[in-house]
C-alpha positions in Angstrom: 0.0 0.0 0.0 1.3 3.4 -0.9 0.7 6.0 1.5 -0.8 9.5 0.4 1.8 12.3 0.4 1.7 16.1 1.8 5.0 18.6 1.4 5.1 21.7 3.3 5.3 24.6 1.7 8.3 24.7 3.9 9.9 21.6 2.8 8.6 22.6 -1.5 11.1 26.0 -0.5 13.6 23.9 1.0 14.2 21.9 -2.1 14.2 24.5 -4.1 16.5 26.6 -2.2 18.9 23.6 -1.9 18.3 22.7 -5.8 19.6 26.2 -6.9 22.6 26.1 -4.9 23.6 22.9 -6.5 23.1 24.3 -10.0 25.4 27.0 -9.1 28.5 24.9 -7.8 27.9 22.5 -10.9 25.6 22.7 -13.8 23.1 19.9 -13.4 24.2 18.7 -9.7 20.6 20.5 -8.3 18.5 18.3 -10.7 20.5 15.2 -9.1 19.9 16.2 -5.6 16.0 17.0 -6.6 16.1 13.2 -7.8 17.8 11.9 -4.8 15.5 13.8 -2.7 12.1 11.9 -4.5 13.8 9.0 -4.6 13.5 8.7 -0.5 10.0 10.2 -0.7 9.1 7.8 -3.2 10.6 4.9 -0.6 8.8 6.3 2.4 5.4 6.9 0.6 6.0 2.8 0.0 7.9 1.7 3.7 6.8 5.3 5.9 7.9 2.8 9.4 11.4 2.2 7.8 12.6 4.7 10.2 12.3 4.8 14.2 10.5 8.0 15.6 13.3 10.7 16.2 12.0 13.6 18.4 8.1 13.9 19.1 6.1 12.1 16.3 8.9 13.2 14.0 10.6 10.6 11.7 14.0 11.4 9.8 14.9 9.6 6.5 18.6 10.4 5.3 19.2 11.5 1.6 21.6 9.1 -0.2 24.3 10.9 -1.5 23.4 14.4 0.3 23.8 16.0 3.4 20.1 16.3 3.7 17.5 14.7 5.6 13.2 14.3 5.3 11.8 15.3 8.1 8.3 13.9 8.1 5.1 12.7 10.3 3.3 9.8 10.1 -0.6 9.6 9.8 -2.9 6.6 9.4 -2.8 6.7 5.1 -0.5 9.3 4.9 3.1 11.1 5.5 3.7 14.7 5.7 6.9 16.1 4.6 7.6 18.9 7.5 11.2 19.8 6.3 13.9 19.2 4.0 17.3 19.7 5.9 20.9 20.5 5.7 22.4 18.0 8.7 24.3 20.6 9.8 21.2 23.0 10.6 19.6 23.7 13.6 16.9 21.1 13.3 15.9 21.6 16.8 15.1 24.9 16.4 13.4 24.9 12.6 11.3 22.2 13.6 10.2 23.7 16.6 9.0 26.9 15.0 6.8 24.6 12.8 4.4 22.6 15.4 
């Protein structure tokens, strides 16, 4: 069963804010990262339990390849996509502004 998936506006900015930074170091790097990251959303909309709860009812899901994790929350058909995240960020903070 697939699950039904929402992105945040936050998370849509994110990725394009990350995306464009890529394109600038190296011409078609951004479109790889933007595959990479729909690659793990595309793996959690199939497996959204593959990762263990990480703070709260948050979940994380590591980027292959990237620095970057999916922040996300779990429903009973569905996965919402809170943030899209440099590792290095101040996750706590970021994802306390957003609850």
């Amino acid at each position: 069963m697939s699950y039904h998936c929402f992105i945040s506006e936050y998370a849509t900015q994110e990725i394009a804010s990350a995306q464009k930074w890529y394109d600038e170091k190296e011409d078609g790097r951004g479109d790889k990262f933007w595959e990479a990251i729909f690659r793990k959303i595309d793996l959690l909309k199939q497996t959204p339990m593959m990762h263990a709860l990480w703070k709260k009812n948050y979940r994380r899901g590591k980027v292959k390849d990237y620095p970057y994790s999916v922040y996300y929350t779990l429903g009973t058909k569905s996965i919402e996509i809170i943030a899209v995240l440099h590792d290095h960020q101040d996750i706590d903070s970021i994802l306390k502004n957003r609850s």
